[in-house]
Steps between C-alpha positions, in 0.01 A plus 500: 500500500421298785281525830671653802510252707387557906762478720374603901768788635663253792494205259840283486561200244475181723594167428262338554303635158565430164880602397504843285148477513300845354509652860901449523542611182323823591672549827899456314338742262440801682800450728684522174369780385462697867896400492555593187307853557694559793876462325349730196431750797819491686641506154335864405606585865820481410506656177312793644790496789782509240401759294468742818853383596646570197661818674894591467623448851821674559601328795699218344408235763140590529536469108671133518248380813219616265604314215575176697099545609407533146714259409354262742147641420564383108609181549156393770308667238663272201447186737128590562464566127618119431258432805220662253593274220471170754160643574374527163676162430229347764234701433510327121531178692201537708356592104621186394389279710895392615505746837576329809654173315937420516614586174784226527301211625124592469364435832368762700648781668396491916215826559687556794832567193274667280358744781876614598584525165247549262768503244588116546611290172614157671400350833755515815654217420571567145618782545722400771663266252565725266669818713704159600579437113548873453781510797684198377533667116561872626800332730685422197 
């Protein structure tokens, strides 16, 4: 196992250091898992909350308006899970050694990206291109 690496509490990657340099690579990696953390929490929360709900309502639209919050509760809770699996996806890249580089053309991905959205694959531009691909093929 490696050495922790020292990263000062109001440090920010900058670019004018080394790109994905050990410092970065600690700073994506406990944003990551602090994310991460926090989704597995609101994740309990929720179980917790619909197990007390499970009551038998006998007012049929108090029934139906707590089923469409359930409902609606489910389906953030199934996007944040997918959310968990993008997460663990870059914490192996950060493992790797490939965090913080486009998948599609190699180069790297802006800090300014990769601080918005930690879970970043391509750069802006590549990705632009290929939401433009994806629109052209989903219009037919």
């Amino acid at each position: 196992m490696k050495a922790q690496t020292f990263l000062p509490e109001d440090y920010r990657p900058a670019e004018d250091e080394p790109f994905m340099n050990e410092r970065q690579l600690e700073y994506f990696r406990r944003k990551l898992i602090a994310w991460k953390q926090e989704l597995l929490d609101q994740s309990a929360e929720t179980l917790e909350g619909l197990q007390d709900s499970a009551r038998n309502v006998p007012d049929l639209a108090d029934r139906a308006s707590e089923e469409t919050d359930r409902s609606l509760e489910l389906r953030t809770r199934d996007r944040q899970r997918k959310l968990v699996n993008k997460i663990d996806a870059a914490l192996r890249r950060i493992e790797t050694g490939d965090y913080g580089y486009c998948e599609k053309t190699g180069e790297p991905i802006s800090l300014k990206r990769l601080d918005a959205r930690p879970t970043a694959t391509m750069t802006l531009e590549a990705q632009e291109k290929h939401e433009r691909k994806e629109r052209v093929y989903r219009d037919d």
